[in-house]
N, C-alpha and C positions, 0 to 999 in steps of 0.2 A: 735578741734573735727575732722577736715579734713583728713583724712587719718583712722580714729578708722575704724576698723569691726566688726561687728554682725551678728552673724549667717551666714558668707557669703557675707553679704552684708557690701560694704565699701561707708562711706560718703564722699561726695563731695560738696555740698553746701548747706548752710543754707536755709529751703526755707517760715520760718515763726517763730514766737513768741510768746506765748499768755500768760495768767497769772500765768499756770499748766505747760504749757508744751514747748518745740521747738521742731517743725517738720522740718527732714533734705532725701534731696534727697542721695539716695545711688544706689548702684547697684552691682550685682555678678559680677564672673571673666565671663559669657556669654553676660553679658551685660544686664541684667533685671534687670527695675529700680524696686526701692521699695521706698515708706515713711518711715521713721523712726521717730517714738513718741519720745520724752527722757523727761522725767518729769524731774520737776525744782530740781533742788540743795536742794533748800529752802524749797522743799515739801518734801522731802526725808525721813526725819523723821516725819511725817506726819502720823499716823495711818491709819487715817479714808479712806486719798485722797492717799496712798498707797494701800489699800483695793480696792478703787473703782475705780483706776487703774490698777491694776491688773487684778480684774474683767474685765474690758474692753477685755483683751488677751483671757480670761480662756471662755465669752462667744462666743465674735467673733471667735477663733481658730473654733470654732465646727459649724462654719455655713460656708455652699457652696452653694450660690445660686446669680447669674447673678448680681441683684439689693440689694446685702448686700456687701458691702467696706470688702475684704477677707483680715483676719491676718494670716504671716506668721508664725510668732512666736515670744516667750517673752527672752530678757538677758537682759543683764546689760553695759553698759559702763563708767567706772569711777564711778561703784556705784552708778549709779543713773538706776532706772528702764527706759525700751527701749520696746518698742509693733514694731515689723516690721509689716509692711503691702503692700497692694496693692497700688501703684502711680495711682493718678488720675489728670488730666489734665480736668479744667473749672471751674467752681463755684457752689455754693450753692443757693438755690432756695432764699433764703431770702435775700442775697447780690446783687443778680439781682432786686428784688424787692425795692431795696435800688437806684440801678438805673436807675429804672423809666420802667424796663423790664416788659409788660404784655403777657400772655400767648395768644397762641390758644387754645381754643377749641379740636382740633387733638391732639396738644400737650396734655393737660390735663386730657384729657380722655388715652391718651398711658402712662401718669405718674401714673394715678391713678391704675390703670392696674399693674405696673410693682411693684406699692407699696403692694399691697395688696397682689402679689404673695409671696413678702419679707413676707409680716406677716403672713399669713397664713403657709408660712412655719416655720417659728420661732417660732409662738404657738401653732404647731405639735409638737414642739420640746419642749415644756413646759415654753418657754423664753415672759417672757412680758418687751416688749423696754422701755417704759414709759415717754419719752422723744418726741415724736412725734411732729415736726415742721420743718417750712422752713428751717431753716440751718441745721437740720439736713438729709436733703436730699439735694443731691447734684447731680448736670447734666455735664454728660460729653461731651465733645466733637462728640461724636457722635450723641448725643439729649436723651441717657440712663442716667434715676434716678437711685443714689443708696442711701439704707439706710447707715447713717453714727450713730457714739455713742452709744453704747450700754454699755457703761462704770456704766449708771445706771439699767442697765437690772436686771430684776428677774427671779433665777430660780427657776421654778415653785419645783423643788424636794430638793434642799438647800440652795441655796444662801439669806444671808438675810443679808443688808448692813444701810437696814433704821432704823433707832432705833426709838422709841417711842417719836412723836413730832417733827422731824426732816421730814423736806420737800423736796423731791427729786421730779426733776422736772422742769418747767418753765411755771409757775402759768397759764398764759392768754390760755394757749392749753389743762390746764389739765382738766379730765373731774369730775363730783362732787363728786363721789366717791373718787378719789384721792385727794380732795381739803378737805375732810373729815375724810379722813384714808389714806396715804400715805403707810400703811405697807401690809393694807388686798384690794388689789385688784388684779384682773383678767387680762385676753387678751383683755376683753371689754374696758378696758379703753384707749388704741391703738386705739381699731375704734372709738370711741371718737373724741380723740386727731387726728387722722386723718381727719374726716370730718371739724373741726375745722381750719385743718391746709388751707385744698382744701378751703373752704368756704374764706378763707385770699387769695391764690392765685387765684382763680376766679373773685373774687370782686378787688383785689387791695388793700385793707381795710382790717387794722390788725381785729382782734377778741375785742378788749379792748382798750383804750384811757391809756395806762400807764402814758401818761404825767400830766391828769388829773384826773386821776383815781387812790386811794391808794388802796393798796391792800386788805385791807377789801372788800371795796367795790366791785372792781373786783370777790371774792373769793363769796360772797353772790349774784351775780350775775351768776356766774357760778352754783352755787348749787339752787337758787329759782326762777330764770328768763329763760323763753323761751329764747335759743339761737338768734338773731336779724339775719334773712338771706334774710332782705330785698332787701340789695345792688348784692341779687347775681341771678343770672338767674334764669329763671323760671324752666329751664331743669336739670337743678343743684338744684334747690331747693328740689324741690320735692325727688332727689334721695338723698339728703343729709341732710334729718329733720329725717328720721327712726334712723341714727347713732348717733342723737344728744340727743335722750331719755334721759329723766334725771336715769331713770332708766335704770341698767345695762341688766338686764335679758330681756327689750324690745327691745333692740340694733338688728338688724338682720345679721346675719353674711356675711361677706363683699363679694360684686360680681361686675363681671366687669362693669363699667362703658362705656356703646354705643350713641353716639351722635344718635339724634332722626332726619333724615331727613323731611326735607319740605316737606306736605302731596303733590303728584302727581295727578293735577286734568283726573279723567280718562274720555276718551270720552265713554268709551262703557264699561259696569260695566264688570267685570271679573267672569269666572263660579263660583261657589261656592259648596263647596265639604259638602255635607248633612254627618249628623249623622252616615251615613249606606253606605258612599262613593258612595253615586248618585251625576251624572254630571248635574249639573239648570244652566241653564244659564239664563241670564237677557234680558229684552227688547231691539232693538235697537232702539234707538229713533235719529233719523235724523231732519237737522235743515235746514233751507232755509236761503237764503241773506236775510236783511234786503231791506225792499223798499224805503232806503233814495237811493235819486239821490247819484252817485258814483262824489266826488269831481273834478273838473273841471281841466283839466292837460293842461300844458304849453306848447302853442303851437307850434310847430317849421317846420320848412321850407322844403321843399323837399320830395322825394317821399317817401313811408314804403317799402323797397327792396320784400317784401312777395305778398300785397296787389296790391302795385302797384297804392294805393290810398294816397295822400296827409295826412299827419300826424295829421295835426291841425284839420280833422277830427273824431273824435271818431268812433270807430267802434262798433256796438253793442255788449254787454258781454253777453249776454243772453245763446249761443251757448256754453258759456267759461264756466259758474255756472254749466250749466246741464252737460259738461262734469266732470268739474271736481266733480258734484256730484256724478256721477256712476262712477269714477274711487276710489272714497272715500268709497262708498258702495263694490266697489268690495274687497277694502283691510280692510274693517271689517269685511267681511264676510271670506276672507283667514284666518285673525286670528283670530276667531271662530270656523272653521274649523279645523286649528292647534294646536287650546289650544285643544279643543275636541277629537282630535286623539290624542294628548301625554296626556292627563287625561284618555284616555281609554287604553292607554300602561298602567297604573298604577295600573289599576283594575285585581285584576286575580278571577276567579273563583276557588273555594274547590279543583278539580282535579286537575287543574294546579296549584295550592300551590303544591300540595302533588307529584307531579311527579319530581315540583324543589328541594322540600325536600328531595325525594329519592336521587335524582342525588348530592344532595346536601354531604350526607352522604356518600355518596359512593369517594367523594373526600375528605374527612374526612374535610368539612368544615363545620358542623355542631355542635354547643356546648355541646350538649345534645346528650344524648344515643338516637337511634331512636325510641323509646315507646316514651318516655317521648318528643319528639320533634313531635310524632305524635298526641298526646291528649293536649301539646299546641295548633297546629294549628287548631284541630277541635273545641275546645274552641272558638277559633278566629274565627270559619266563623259558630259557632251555632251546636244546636244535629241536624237538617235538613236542613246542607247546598246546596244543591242541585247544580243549575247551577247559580245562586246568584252570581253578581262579586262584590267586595268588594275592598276597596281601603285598603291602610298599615297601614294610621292612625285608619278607624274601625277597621281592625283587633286588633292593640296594644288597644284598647278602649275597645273590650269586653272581652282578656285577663288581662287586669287589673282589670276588676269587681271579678276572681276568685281570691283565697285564694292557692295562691301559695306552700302552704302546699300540699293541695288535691296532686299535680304533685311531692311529694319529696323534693319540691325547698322550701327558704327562700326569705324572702323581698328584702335583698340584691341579687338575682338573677335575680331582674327586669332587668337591664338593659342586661343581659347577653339573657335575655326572648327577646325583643326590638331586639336586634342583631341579634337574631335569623329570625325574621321576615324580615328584613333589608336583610338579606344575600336570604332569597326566593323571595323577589321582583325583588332584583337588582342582580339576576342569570344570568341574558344576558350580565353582566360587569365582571364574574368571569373569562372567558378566554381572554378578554382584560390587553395585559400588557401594557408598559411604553415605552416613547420614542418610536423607530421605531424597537423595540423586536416582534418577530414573536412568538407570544403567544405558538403553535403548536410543534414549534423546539427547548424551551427554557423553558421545565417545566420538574419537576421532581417528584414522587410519589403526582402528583398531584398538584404540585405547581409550579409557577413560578416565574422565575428568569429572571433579567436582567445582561447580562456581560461589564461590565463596562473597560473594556479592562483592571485590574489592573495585576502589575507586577507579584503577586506570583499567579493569576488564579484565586480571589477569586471569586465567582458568586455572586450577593445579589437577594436576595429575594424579589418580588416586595409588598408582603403583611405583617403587623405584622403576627404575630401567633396569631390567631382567627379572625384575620379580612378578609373580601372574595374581598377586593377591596383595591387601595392605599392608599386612602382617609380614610380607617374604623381604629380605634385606636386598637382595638383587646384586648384581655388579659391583663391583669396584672399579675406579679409573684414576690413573695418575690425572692432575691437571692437564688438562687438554688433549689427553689420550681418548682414543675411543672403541682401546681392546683390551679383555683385561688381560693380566698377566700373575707369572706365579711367584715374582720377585719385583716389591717396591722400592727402589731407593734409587739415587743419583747417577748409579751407574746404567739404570735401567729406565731412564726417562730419555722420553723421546729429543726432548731439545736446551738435554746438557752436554755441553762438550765433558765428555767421562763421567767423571764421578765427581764434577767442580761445579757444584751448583752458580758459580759466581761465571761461569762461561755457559752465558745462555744464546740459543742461535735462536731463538724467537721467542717473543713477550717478555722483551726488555725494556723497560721505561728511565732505568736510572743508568745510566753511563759510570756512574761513582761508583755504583758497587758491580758492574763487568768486568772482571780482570782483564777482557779481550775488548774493552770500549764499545762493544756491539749495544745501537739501542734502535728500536724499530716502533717503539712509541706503540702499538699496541694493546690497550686494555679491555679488550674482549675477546671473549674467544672468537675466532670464525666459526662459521657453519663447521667445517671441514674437521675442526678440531673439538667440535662440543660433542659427547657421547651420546646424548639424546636427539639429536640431529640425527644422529648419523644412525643410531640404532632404530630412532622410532619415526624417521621420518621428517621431511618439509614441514612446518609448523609447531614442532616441538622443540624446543633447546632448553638447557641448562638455566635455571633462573639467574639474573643478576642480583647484586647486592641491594639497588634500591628494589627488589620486589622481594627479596629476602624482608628488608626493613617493613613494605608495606604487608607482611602476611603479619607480622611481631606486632604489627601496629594496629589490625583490623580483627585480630581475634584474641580470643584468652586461651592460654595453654597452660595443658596440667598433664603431668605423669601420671602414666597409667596401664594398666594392664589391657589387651587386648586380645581376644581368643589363646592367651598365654604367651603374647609377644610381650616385652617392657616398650615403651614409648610414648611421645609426645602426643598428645589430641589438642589439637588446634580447632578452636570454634569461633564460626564467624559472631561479631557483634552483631550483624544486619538481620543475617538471614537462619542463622542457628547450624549451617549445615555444617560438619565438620574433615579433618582433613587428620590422617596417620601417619606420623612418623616414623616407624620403627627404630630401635636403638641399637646400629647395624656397627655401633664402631667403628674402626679403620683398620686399613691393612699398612703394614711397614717391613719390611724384609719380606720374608716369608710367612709370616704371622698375622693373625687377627688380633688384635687387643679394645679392649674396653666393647665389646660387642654385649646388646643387651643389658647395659649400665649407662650406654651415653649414645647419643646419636651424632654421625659427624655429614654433612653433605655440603657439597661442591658447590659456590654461585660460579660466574661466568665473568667473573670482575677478574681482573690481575690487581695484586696490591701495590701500589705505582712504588713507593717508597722504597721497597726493599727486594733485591733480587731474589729469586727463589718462593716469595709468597702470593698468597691470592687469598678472597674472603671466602667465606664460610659461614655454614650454621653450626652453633655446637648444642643440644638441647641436653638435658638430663635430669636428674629428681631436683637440681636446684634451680632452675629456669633455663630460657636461652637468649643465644647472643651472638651478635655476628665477632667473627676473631678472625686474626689472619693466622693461621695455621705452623707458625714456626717457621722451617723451611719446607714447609710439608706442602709443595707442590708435588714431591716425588711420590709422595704418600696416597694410597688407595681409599677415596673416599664413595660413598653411594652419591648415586643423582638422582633428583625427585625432577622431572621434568615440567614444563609450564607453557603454555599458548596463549595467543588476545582471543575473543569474543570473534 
């Protein structure tokens, strides 16, 4: 086998063998290594286990996402089926567990994290993995899980590999619906088989005694017994008995996982923000020493250089308590003081809403037309709001009472409602730029930029489009769209015929994959169609892929936290100044996913190859990288806009 090639990729060493398959290291004439699958000789003819490896290629090919094992592509060598993939360097969560490896805490709350953004995106995508377990995740050398095996995956729109009474799977994980009907299940039995799998790495402790347990048993245990999640933390328990429902439709749909800190005994209670954004603040209650005798100290010899008095004499503390009483009193009373003045920054009254509003609009950073961004705000502060100062959360509190209809709007424009208010509070941070950018010198039709000193003069922009700060996520837009919307997918993109991603009526490059032959050669957006054009103006558009490549290539980026946002910091090599990404996720259906765990944003490239795709950035705690998004033109991504010099 040493020397065969596929696709490019030539083998060089054998690097495994199991009862299906050998995995062998390879690599292009660049030098990227790949894995190489090669199903066994003896499985070759093989129907079933040809089927359901092949499958394996046909659903992995179609997922791009950080913590899913990416396939290159499927051939043949010597006649035997070949899946090229992604090389990974480490082990599998349950081969660790084999040697005696237990987790942190940190660790498991960032696995669970990086899992659930795999699934969630996969059952976007209509794909249920079904397999869900420690070996089939796997950790890299950098301390990133990814999903492995999708060989038994379902696709929700055709794929059907299970026959009637045949059991796909690995019993002790699967959840009772699967243990029941193996053919007719959902994406719920994933979160399942996920809590299932956590609840084994948490504890240490498999799910099931296989050794003394037959499978019956196991199998009746699964479907009529409360999951046992004694052995596992209480912080864990609790967040991991909703997933265990026997029933599927009470399952809740998966969310991050946040380790709960040790409560902080406070000495002096903290304001508390009333219904109506009034500032209370609490009693101070001050405490005296206690009047036991203060322990007897050791006496020693010679003068005290201060006093001037003999040491083995005690000196009275009394002097010492009442100072340091009122130096104690006086820094309670500072921050009280302090929390009180930045909670009265927070508050604004009716006219000072409405005068940030204006100014707001007049920078076109407003989402809404200004009627409809004015009879939100008066909602928000009452029909007689007078000089009443009110804080952001009543505001968003008595515009969520109305019916969003009355304003033109739908439910899906809450949060776009939220942002709105967010961008009048936090108006004294809209001409604040990044790094040491001189906000004043360095903005254009209202917006600003930071210059990152790159080679061909690109400017970036310091905000998404729609967002009034670096921290705010902004917008979402299908490819080539330049309105948002409350539903992402095929049926609701502007230039799919239906729901057929493969009938494109513009930014088609491949004829081979249009079911309708339509190609118009295309691979840029037009003005007309880029979001940042259109939002922010002549001069601004959607970056393409090579200015994508040249930001990757002129600065070092690192995860990071950000006034409490997660994201990217991009820093120039040249000139030090730097550039935010916020990790704003994507929208898919009606939903957010992976928001504040991963950052997803639009270039301006079409991906010539495949219908339905275009590039992107994808950034997250384990670097970034341009991908083409799946079919995810449909898909709601943020836009960092970009200008020349």
């Amino acid at each position: 086998m040493i020397g065969k090639t596929i696709n490019g990729f030539t083998l060089q060493r054998k690097l495994g063998e199991g009862g299906m398959a050998e995995v062998w290291y390879a690599e292009n004439e660049i030098g990227k290594p790949a894995a190489v699958k090669i199903l066994s000789a003896s499985l070759s003819n093989n129907e079933q286990i040809v089927e359901r490896f092949h499958n394996e290629a046909l659903v992995m090919v179609k997922l791009d996402h950080p913590n899913i094992r990416q396939v290159y592509g499927y051939g043949y060598i010597d006649n035997r089926h070949c899946i090229v993939m992604e090389y990974l360097e480490g082990d599998d969560l349950e081969a660790l567990l084999k040697k005696g490896r237990r987790f942190t805490d940190e660790e498991l709350s960032k696995w669970w994290n990086q899992i659930i953004s795999a699934l969630n995106y996969t059952h976007s995508k209509g794909i249920v993995h079904r397999d869900i377990k420690p070996s089939n995740i796997f950790l890299d050398n950098w301390g990133n899980v990814k999903l492995l095996d999708f060989g038994i995956a379902k696709l929700k729109e055709s794929m059907s590999m299970t026959r009637t009474g045949t059991m796909m799977g690995t019993l002790m994980y699967m959840s009772p619906e699967q243990v029941r009907d193996t053919k007719n299940i959902d994406y719920r039995t994933d979160i399942y088989s996920l809590a299932v799998t956590f609840a084994q790495l948490v504890s240490g402790t498999a799910p099931y005694d296989a050794t003394s347990s037959d499978d019956y048993t196991i199998r009746k245990g699964i479907v009529e017994l409360p999951f046992d999640l004694s052995a596992v933390p209480a912080a864990w328990q609790g967040f991991l008995a909703p997933y265990l429902e026997k029933d599927p439709q009470k399952r809740p749909a998966l969310r991050p996982f946040e380790a709960v800190p040790l409560p902080k005994i406070a000495e002096t209670p903290p304001p508390i923000d009333d219904d109506e954004g009034a500032v209370v603040t609490g009693s101070i209650l001050t405490t005296s020493p206690n009047n036991s005798k203060p322990a007897p100290q050791e006496p020693h010899s010679g003068l005290d250089p201060l006093s001037h008095q003999p040491k083995d004499k005690p000196k009275s503390k009394k002097g010492l308590w009442i100072g340091l009483g009122v130096a104690a009193a006086v820094i309670v009373a500072l921050v009280i003081v302090i929390a009180k003045t930045q909670k009265e920054k927070e508050l604004l009254t009716f006219s000072d809403a409405m005068s940030r509003l204006c100014l707001l609009y007049q920078h076109d950073k407003s989402p809404f037309d200004l009627d409809t961004s004015k009879a939100l705000l008066i909602a928000g502060f009452g029909d007689n709001p007078g000089d009443e100062k009110l804080s952001k959360k009543a505001v968003v509190r008595r515009i969520k009472r109305f019916d969003l209809s009355a304003f033109g709007l739908s439910n899906g424009d809450l949060p776009r409602v939220i942002d709105l208010v967010d961008r009048i509070y936090d108006y004294q941070d809209i001409a604040v730029s990044q790094g040491n950018v001189d906000s004043l010198n360095n903005s254009a039709n209202g917006h600003e930029y930071v210059d990152l000193d790159l080679p061909s003069g690109t400017l970036w922009a310091t905000c998404n489009v729609g967002a009034s700060k670096p921290e705010g996520y902004g917008d979402y837009y299908a490819w080539g769209e330049t309105k948002t919307k409350s539903v992402y997918d095929w049926e609701t993109y502007k230039y799919a015929n239906g729901d057929d991603y493969h009938k494109l009526t513009k930014y088609c490059c491949n004829s081979e994959n249009g079911d309708n032959g339509f190609t118009d050669n295309l691979t840029t957006l037009q003005a007309g169609d880029d979001p940042a054009t259109s939002n922010w103006g002549s001069g601004w558009h959607t970056p393409s892929k090579s200015q994508w490549d040249e930001l990757l290539a002129n600065t070092t980026n690192t995860w990071t936290t950000q006034n409490g946002v997660k994201g990217g910091l991009f820093t120039s090599k040249k000139n030090g100044q730097t550039l935010f990404l916020p990790a704003a996720g994507y929208r898919g259906g009606s939903e957010l996913y992976d928001a504040s765990f991963e950052s997803y944003y639009w270039s301006r490239s079409n991906f010539t190859h495949y219908s339905g795709h275009a590039w992107g950035l994808r950034s997250n705690s384990g670097g970034c990288d341009m991908f083409r998004y799946g079919y995810g033109r449909d898909s709601g991504f943020t836009v960092r806009p970009v200008r020349q010099k």
